[in-house]
C-alpha positions as CSV (number, residue, x, y, z in Angstrom):
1,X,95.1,98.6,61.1
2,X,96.4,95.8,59.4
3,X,95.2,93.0,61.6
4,X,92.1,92.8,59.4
5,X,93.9,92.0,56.5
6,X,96.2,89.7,57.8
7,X,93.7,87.6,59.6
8,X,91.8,87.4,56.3
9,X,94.8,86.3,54.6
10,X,95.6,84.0,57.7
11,X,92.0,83.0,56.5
12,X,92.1,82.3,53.3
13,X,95.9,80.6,53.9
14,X,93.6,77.9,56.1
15,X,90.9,77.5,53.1
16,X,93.9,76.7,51.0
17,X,95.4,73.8,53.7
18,X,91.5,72.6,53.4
19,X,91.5,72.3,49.9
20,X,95.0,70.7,49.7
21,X,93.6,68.3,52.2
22,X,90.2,67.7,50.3
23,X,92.5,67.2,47.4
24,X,95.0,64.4,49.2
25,X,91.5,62.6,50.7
26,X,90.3,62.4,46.9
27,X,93.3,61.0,45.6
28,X,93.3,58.6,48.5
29,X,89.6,57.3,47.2
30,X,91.2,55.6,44.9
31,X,93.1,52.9,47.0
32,X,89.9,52.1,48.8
33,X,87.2,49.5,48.0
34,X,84.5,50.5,45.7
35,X,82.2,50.0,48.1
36,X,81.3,49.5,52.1
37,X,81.4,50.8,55.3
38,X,85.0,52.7,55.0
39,X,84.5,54.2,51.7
40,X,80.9,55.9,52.4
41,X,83.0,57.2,55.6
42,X,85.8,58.5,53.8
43,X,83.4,59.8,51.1
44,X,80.8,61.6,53.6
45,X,84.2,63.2,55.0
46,X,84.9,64.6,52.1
47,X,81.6,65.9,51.1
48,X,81.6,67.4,54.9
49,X,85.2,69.5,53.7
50,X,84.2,70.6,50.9
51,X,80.9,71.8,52.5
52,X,82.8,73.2,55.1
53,X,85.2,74.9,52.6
54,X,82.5,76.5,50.5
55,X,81.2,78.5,53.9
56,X,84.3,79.6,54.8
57,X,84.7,80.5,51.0
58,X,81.8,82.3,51.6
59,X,82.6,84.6,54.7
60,X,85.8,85.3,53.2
61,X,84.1,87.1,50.4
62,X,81.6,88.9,52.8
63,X,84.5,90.1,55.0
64,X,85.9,91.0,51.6
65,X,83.3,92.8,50.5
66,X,83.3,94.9,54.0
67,X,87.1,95.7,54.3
68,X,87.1,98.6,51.9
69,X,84.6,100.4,54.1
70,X,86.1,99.2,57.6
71,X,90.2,99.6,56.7
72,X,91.8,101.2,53.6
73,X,92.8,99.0,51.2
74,X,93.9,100.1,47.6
75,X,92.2,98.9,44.3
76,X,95.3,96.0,43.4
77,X,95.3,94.8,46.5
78,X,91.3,94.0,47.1
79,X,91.7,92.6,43.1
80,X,94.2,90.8,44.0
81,X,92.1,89.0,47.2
82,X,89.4,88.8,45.1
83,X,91.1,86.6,42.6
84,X,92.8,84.1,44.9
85,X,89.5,83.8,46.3
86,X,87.7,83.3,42.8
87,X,91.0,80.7,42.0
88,X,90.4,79.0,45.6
89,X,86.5,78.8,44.9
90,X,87.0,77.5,41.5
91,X,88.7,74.7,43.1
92,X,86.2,73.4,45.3
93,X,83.6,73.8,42.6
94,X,85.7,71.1,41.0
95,X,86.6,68.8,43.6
96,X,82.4,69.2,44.6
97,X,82.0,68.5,40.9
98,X,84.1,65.5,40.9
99,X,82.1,64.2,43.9
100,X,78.8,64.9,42.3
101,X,77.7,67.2,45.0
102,X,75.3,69.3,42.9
103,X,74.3,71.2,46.0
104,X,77.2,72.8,46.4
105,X,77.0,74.7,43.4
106,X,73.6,75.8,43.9
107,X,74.1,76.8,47.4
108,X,75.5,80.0,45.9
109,X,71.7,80.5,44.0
110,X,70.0,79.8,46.8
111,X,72.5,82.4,49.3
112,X,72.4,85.0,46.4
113,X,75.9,85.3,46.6
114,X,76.1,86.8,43.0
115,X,74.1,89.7,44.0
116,X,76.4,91.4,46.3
117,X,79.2,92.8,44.0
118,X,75.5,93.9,41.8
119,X,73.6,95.6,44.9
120,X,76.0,98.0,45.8
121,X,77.3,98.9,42.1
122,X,73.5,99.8,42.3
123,X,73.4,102.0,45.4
124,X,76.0,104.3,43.3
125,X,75.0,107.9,42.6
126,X,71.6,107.6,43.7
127,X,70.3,110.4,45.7
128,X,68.0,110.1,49.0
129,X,64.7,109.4,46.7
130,X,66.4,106.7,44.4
131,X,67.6,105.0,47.4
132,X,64.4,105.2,49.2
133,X,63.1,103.5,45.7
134,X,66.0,101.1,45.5
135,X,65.2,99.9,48.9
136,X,61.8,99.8,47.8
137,X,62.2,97.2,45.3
138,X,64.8,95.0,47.2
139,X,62.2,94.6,49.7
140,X,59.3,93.9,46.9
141,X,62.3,91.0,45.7
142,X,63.0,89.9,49.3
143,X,59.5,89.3,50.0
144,X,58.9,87.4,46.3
145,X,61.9,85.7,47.4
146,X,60.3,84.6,50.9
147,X,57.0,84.1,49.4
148,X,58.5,81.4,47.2
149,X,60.2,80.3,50.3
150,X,57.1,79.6,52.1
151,X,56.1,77.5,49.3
152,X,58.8,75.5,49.5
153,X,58.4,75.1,53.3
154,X,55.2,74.3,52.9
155,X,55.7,71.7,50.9
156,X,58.4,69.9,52.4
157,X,55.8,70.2,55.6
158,X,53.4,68.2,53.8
159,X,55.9,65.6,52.6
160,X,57.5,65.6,56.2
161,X,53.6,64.6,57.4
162,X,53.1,61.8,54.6
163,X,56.2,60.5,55.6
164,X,55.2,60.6,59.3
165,X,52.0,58.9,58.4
166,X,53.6,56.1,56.3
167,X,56.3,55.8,59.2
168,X,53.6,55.4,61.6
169,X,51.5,52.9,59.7
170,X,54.3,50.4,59.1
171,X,55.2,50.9,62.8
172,X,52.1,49.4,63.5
173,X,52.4,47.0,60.9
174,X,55.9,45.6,62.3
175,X,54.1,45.7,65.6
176,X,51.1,43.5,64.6
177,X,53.9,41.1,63.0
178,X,55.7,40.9,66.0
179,X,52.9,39.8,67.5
180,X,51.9,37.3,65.2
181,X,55.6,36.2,65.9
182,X,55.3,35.7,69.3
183,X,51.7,33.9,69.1
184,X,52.8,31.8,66.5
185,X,55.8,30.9,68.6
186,X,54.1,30.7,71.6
187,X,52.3,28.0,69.6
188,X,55.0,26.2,68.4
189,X,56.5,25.2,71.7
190,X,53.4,23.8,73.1
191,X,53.2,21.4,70.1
């Protein structure tokens, strides 16, 4: 029974190596050039760790939020995990905030991560009808959710197609110069 908890520990022990390791690679920024090849490496590494951090993060609290219902685990205990992963997540929100990654803070919006602890405090108490209702209006908020979704798709479609269409006109136009290149050269060593 308590392999689940200690492989979330385990878990969460290995978040904690990735944030000491974020937080050795931004200290290490410092002895690096301000700019160039090896600094835009070392930087995009970091942004990829703390990414990478904030989804494990992420599962941690969703296994979290399962393990009362899966294994017993007392009320101390699951406050207890729940605040070394609030301390942990608090971390990366800083080192993401000392990088500038503003993404990373609304990848938590955009997930709807805030809404889990909410939904089931909701489901509490309600009989049959109220959670026929209640399921009701989560799916009337899911689909306002994936109508404004489409939106966005759709408009990143259009962009993605502009940018297509301006990518294919200076293809031509480089292709036309290279000609001119060549026929202009072509000229050059007959004279």
């Amino acid at each position: 029974m308590a392999t689940s908890l200690e492989s979330w520990m385990k878990e969460l022990n290995d978040a904690s190596r990735l944030a000491e390791d974020i937080n050795s690679m931004i200290s290490d920024k410092g002895s690096l050039p301000p700019s160039g090849p090896e600094t835009q490496r070392h930087m995009s590494a970091i942004r990829r760790k703390i990414t990478i951090l904030g989804t494990r993060l992420d599962s941690l609290e969703s296994i979290l939020l399962k393990l009362p219902s899966k294994q017993p685990i007392t009320e101390k205990e699951l406050h207890k995990r729940q605040d070394m992963l609030s301390n942990l997540r608090s971390k990366a929100k800083q080192m993401a905030s000392a990088l500038n990654m503003s993404n990373f803070a609304t990848r938590e919006e955009l997930l709807g991560q805030s809404k889990k602890s909410d939904e089931i405090n909701r489901t509490t108490g309600l009989d049959n009808n109220g959670m026929v209702v209640l399921q009701r209006q989560i799916m009337k908020e899911q689909d306002e959710g994936l109508e404004q979704l489409e939106e966005t798709v759709l408009s990143t479609k259009h962009i993605a197609l502009a940018v297509n269409e301006e990518l294919d006109l200076q293809t031509r136009l480089i292709d036309d110069l290279d000609e001119h290149v060549d026929v202009t050269d072509s000229r050059l060593q007959v004279y």
